[in-house]
N, C-alpha and C positions, 0 to 999 in steps of 0.2 A: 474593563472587566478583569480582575483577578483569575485568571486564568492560565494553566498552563499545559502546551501542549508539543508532542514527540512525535517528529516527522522521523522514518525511519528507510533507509534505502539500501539497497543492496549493495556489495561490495564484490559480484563477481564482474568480468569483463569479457567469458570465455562460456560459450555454451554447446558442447558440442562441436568444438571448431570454426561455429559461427562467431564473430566477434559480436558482442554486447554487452549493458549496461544500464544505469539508470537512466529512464524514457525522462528525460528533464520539468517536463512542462506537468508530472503527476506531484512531482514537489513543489516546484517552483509557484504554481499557480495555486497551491495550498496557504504556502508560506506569506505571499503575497494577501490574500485573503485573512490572512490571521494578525498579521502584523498591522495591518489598516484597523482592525479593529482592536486594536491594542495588547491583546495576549504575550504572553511568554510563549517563542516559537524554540526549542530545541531540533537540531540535528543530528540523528548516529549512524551511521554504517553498522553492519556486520561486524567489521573487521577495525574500523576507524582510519583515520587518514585521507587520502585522495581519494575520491569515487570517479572514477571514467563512469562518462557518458557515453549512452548509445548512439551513436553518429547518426543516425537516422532521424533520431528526435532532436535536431540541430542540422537541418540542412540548408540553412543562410547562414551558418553560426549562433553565437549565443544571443536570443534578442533581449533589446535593452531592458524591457522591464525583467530580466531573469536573475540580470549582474548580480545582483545583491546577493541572492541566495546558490547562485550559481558561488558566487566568492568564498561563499561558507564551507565549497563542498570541496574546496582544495584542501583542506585537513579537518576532519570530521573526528567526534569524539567515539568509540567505540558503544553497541549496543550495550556490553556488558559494562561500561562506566555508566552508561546514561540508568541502566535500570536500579543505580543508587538513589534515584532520583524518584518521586510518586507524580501522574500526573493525570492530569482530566480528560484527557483523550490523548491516542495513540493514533496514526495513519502509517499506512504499511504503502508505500509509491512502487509504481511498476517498472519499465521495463521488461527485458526478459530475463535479467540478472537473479530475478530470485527463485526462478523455478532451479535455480545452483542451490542457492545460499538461505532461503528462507524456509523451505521443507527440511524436516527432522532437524531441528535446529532447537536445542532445549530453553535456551536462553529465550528465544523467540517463546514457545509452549510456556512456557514460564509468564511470562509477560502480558501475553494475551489472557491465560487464565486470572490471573493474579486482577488486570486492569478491568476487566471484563466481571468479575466476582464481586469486585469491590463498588460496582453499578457505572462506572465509566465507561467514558466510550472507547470502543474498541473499533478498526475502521481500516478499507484496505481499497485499492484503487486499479483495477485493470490486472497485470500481472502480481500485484502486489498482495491480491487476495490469496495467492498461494500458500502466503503464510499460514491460512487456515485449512491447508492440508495435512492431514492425518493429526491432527490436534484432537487430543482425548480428555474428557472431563474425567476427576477424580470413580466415576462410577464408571469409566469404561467403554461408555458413549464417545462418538463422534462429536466434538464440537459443536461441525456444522450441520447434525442431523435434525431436523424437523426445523431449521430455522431459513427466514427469505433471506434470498442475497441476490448479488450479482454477480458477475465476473467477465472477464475477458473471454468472448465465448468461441466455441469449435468451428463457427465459419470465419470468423474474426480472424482465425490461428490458419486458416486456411488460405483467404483473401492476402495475410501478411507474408505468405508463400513460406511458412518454419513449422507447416505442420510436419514434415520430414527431421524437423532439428529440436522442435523440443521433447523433453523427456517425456511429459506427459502433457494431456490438455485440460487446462482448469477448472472449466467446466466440466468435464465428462466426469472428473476425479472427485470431484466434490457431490455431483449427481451421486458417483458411487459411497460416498461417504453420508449420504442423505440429507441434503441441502435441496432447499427450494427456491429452482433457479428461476429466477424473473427479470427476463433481458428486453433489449429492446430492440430496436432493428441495427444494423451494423453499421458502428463507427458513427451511434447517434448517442447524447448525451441520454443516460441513463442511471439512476439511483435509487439504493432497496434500504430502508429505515425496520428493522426489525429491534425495538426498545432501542438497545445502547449499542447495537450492531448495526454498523454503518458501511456498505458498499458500494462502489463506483464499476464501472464495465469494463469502461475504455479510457484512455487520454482524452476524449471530446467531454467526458464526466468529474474533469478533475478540478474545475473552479465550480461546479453544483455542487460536488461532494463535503469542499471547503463550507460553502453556504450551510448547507445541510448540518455539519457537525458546529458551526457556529449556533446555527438558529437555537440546536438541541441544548447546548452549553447555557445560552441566555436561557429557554424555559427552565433549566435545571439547576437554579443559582445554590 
């Protein structure tokens, strides 16, 4: 399948003083997923270069089936080189890196509108849905206002023990920006398909969410 698609991760390492970074297994288990089926997979950072990993999400180390894409993420092309590029779906990977680097972040705003206007998929996974924080349609609307999603939710962030460390909480934020939130129970595989708006919860939704935006690809040749 002629297809090509931009995994996109966070390049912060520092949150508040808590150390973190990309949650491995929201990319990796994407990437994995797309390349078995044949796709063009790209990778960008924020920033480009090395992406630290959040050590939490590696605590036996890197496992084997990650090497591959884990190898890609020791120098990574920047967001803003990768957005020379046009592509059939976008995925936004968590951690808690992007509640840094992925809010007010124009290039981002840019990207998502741009991908998403053009009837592409647009897609984001556990903390990675942040990106659709404060994102405004040309009319001044909220992005995420009247549409379903998911996200990494306010017990989630509580269970994870950082509801003290992060800035904000994704879901509450996005509630506030009027989004309809449709979760499932905590730290169970969950996914919300609204048209070409594709959402993931958690890390246990990052290989359905892969599925999910493949199935949609194939219906949408």
């Amino acid at each position: 399948m002629n297809k090509k698609i931009l995994l996109i991760s966070t390049s912060e390492s520092n949150m508040n003083g808590h150390p973190t970074g990309l949650w491995l297994e929201e990319l990796a288990e994407p990437y994995n997923v797309f390349k078995k089926a044949g796709l063009e997979v790209d990778i960008a950072s924020i920033l480009g270069g090395k992406v630290i990993l959040d050590k939490v999400s590696i605590p036996n180390g890197i496992p084997s089936e990650y090497e591959v894409a884990y190898k890609l993420l020791e120098n990574t092309q920047s967001l803003e080189t990768a957005m020379k590029n046009s592509y059939d779906a976008i995925l936004f990977a968590g951690g808690h890196g992007p509640l840094m680097d992925f809010v007010n972040n124009k290039n981002i705003e840019e990207l998502i509108l741009d991908t998403y206007n053009n009837g592409n998929i647009v897609a984001g996974v556990c903390h990675g849905v942040a990106a659709f924080v404060n994102i405004k349609n040309k009319d001044g609307k909220y992005f995420v206002d009247g549409k379903n999603l998911t996200a990494f939710t306010d017990t989630e962030e509580v269970l994870a023990g950082l509801e003290d460390k992060v800035p904000f909480a994704v879901e509450s934020r996005l509630r506030e920006q009027g989004a309809i939130i449709d979760k499932g129970a905590d730290f169970t595989e969950k996914v919300v398909v609204d048209k070409n708006f594709i959402t993931g919860q958690n890390p246990q939704s990052s290989h359905k969410i892969a599925e999910v935006i493949l199935e949609n690809l194939i219906n949408n040749k």
